[in-house]
C-alpha positions in Angstrom: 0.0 0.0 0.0 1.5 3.7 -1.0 2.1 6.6 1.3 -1.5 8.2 2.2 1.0 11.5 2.0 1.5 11.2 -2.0 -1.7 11.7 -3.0 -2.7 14.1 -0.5 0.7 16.4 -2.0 -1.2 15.7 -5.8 -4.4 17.6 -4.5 -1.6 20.5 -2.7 0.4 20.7 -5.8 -2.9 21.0 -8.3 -4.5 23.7 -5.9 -1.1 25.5 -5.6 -0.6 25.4 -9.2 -4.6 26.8 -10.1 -2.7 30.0 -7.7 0.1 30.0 -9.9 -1.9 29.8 -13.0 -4.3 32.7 -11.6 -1.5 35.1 -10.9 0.2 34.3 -14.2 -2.9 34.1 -16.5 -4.1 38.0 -16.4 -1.3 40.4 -16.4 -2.3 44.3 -15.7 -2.7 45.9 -18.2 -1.8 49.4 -17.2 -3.3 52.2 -19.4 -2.6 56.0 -19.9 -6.4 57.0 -18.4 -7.4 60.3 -18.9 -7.2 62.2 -15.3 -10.3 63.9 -15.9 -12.6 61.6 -14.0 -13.4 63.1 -10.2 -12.5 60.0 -7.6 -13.7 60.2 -4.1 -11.2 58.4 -1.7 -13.3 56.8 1.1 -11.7 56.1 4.7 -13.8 54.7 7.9 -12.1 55.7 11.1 -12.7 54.2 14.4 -10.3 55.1 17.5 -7.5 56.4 15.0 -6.4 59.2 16.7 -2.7 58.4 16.4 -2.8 58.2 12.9 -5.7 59.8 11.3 -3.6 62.9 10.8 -0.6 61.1 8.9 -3.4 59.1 6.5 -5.0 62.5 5.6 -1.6 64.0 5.3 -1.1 61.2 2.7 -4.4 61.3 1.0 -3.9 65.1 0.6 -0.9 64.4 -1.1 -1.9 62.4 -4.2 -0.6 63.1 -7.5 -4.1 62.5 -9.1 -5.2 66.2 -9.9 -6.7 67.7 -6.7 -9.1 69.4 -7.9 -10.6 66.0 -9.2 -10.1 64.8 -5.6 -12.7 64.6 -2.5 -11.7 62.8 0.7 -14.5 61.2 2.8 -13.8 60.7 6.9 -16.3 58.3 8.6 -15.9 58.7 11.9 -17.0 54.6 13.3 -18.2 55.3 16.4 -15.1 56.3 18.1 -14.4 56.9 21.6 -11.3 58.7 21.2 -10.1 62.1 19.5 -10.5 60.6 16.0 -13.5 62.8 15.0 -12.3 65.9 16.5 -8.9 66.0 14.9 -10.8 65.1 11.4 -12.8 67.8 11.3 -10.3 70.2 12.7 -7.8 68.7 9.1 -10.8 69.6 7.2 -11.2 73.2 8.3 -7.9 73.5 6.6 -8.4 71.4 3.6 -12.0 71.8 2.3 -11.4 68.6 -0.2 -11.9 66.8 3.2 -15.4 66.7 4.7 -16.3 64.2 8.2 -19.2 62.3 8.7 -20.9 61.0 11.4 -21.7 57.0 10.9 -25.7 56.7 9.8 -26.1 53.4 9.7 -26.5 49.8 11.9 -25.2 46.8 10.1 -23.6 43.9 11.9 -20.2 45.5 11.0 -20.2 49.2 12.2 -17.2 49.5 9.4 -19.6 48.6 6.6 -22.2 51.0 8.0 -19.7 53.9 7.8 -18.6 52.7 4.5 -22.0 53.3 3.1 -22.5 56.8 4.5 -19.7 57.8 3.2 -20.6 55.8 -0.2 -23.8 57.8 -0.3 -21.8 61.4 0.0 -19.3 60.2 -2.8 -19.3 62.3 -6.4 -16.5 59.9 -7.3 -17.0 58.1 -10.7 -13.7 55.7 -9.1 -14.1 55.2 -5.0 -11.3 54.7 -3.6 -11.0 52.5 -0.3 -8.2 52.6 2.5 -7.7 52.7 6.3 -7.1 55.1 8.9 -3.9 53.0 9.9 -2.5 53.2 6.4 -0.2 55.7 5.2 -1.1 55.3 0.9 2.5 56.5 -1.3 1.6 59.4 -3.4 1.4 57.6 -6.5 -1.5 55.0 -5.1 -4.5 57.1 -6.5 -3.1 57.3 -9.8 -1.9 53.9 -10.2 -5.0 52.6 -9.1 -7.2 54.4 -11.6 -4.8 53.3 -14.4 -5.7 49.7 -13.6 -9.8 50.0 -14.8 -10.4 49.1 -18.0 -13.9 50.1 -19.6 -15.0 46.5 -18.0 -13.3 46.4 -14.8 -15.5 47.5 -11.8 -13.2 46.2 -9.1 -9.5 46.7 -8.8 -7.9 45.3 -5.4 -3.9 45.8 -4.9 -1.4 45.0 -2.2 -1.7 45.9 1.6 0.6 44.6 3.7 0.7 44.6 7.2 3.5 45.5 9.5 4.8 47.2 13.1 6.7 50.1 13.1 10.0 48.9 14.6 11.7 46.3 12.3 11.7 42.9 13.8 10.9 39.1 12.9 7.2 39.8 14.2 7.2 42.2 11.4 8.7 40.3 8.7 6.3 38.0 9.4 3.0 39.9 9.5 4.6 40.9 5.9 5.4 37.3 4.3 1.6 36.8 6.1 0.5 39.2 3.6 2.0 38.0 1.0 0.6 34.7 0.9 -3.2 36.3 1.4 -2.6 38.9 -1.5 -1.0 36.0 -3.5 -4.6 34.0 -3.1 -6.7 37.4 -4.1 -4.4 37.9 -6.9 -4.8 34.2 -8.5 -8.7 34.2 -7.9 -8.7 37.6 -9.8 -6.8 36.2 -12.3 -9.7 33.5 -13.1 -12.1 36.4 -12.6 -13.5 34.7 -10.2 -12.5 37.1 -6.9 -12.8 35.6 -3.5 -11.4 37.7 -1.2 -9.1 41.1 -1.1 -8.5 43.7 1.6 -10.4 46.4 2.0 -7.2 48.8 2.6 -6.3 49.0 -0.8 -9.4 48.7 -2.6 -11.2 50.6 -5.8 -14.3 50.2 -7.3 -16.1 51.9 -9.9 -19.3 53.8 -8.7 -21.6 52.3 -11.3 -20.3 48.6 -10.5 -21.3 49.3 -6.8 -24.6 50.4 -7.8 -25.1 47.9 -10.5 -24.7 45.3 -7.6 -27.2 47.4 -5.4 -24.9 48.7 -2.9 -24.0 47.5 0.7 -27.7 46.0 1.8 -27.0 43.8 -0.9 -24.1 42.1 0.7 -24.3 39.4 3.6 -24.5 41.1 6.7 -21.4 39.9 8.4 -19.0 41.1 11.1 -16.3 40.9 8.4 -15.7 40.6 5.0 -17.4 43.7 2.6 -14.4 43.9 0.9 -14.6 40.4 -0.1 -18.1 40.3 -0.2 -18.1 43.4 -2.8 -15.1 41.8 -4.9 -17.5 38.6 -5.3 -20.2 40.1 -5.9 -18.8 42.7 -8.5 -17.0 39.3 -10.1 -20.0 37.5 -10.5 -21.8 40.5 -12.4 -22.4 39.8 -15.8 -21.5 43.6 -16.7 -18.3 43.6 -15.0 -14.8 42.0 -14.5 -12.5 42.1 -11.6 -8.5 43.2 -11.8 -5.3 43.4 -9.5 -2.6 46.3 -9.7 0.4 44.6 -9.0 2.3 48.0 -9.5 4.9 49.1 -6.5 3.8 52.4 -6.3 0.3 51.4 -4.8 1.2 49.2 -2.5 -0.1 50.5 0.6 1.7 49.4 4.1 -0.5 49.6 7.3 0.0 49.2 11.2 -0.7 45.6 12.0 -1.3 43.6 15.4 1.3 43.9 18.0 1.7 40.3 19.1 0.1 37.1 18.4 -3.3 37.6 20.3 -4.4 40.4 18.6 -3.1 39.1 15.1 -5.4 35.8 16.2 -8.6 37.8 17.1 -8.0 39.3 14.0 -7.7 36.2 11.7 -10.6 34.8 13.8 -12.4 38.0 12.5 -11.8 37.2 9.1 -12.3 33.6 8.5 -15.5 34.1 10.3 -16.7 35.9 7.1 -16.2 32.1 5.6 -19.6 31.6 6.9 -21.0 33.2 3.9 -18.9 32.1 1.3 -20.6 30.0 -1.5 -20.0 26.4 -1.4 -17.1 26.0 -3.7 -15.4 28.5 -2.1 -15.5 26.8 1.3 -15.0 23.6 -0.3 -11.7 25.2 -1.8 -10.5 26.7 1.2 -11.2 23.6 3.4 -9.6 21.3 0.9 -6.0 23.5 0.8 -6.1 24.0 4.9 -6.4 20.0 5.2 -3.8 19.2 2.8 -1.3 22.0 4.2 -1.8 20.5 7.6 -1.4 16.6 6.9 1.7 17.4 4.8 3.3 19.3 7.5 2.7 16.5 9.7 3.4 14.1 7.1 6.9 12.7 8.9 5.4 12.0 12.1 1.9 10.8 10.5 3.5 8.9 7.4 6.9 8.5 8.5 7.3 10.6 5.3 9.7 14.3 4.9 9.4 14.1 1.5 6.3 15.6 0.6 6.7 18.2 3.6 9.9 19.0 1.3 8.0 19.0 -2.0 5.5 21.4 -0.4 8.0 23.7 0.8 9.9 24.1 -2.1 6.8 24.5 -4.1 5.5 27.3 -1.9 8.3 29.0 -1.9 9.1 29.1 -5.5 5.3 30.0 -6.1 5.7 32.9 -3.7 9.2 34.0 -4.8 7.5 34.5 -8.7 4.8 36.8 -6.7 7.3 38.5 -5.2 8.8 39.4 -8.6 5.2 40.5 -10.1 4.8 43.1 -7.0 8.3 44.5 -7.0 9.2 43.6 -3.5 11.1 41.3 -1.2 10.9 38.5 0.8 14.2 35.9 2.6 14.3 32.7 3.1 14.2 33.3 6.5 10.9 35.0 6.2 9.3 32.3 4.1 10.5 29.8 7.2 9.3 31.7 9.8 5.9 32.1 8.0 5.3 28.3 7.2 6.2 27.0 10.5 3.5 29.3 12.1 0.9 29.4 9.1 -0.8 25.9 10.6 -0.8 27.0 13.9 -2.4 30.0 13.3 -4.8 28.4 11.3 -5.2 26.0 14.3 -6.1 28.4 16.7 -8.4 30.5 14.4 -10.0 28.2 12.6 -13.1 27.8 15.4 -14.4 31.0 14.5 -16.2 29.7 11.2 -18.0 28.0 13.8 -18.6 30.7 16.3 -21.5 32.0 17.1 -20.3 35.5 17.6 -17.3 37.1 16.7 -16.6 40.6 17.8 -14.9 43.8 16.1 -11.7 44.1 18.2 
């Protein structure tokens, strides 16, 4: 009888090579867009004081024509200073204007999002956080990425802390595999999930799909939500911009707790995933795990070694496409703790509440 572990690496290596395919299949096609389209740029704060100012500073800094240029602030409830410092930065810049949240979803964060959505003159909205910190280029690259079909364009977000450390080569190579997943699904036109820090969508796409009550009232996961949504339209197509100048970097959990209440957060929003999708994600999870556990399950290293070399080299190639770096060490680091992560956080697609945190 054969090693239970070979087949199990044939189903790893065919759903690792779909990614590869996905990421490979659709390049961008970046085009010379006329700037004369108005974009509203659309940020929900909640308890941001500390860096609401430097986003704004940011935002107000775009190379995309100003004048073409409104900034919406949501303050999302906040208990802190967040609102007051926003609407003191838009007394000096009237192409910012602050909103209190209107709405009550299950995910305050969507309810601001659609205030603000419903104040935009935008034909392009533009989604980031109040933790983020966008380069000035990221408006302008991002528009470039619509073609006349694409009503979704996701990018690259990665998270990090602000002192340089393996925690924070981590949270980055983290990242890296999630965009790497959006990027291939995109690339089948078939989105699945994206982050909502570096997000655009066109205005008509959003309405097209009837707006934020049309979208699974969950905790988390609008942005994926909106990107599945938008994908499955017959009028419209998803994209990626892969290009450097829009990655945006934000300020990500400061030790493992928060960084697991935070994953916990997000695979909850697996709840309302369509079958396929679970079935997908479910059948990659299982596989990653018994091959890492392959040698003491199967008295086996080999396929633990096949998978690593073919995660790496699959990751590496992403790397390329985004312009940025990643070590071996990095790539080590992130695969021994990927299944424990997963470990701990999985429960929450069976929780029966999971709280913004």
């Amino acid at each position: 009888m054969g090693n239970p572990a070979i087949p199990i690496l044939a189903v790893y290596t065919a759903v690792i090579s779909l990614l590869l395919i996905g990421i490979l299949r659709r390049s961008p096609r970046q085009q010379k867009r006329a700037t004369s389209d108005p974009i509203s740029i659309i940020v929900a704060a909640r308890n941001a004081e500390s860096s609401i100012g430097r986003c704004l500073e940011a935002l107000t800094a775009q190379t995309y024509p100003r004048d073409l240029v409104e900034i919406l602030v949501v303050d999302d409830d906040s208990t802190d200073r967040t609102l007051e410092i926003a609407r003191r930065l838009a007394i000096e810049t009237p192409r910012i204007r602050v909103y209190r949240n209107r709405h009550r979803f299950a995910s305050s964060k969507k309810a601001a999002l659609k205030t603000a959505v419903e104040q935009a003159r935008g034909t392009y909205l533009l989604f980031t956080d109040a933790d983020c910190t966008p380069p000035p280029t990221w408006a302008q690259g991002m528009i470039r990425s619509f073609q006349d079909d694409t009503g979704v364009v996701a990018g690259f977000a990665p998270q990090s802390v602000e002192k340089p450390s393996c925690w924070s080569r981590f949270l980055f190579t983290d990242s890296l595999a999630s965009a790497l997943v959006a990027a291939a699904g995109i690339g089948w036109g078939r989105g699945i999930t994206c982050t909502g820090r570096n997000l655009g969508l066109r205005a008509r796409a959003l309405e097209a799909i009837g707006g934020y009550d049309a979208l699974p009232d969950s905790v988390s996961g609008d942005d994926d939500f909106l990107l599945q949504t938008i994908s499955r339209h017959p009028d419209w197509r998803p994209g990626y911009c892969f290009d450097h100048e829009t990655h945006v970097f934000a300020s990500g959990p400061a030790g493992w707790a928060p960084f697991v209440r935070q994953k916990r957060r997000h695979i909850s929003a697996g709840l309302f995933y369509r079958p396929g999708q679970k079935l997908g994600y479910a059948l990659f999870h299982f596989c990653n795990a018994a091959l890492w556990f392959s040698p003491l399950l199967f008295t086996a290293a080999l396929p633990l070694i096949s998978k690593l070399l073919f995660d790496y080299t699959v990751l590496r190639l992403f790397v390329r496409k985004l312009n940025t770096r990643m070590t071996l060490y990095d790539f080590v680091q992130w695969e021994i703790l990927f299944p424990l992560v997963h470990l701990v956080s999985s429960p929450a697609l069976f929780a029966a509440r999971i709280r913004w945190s």
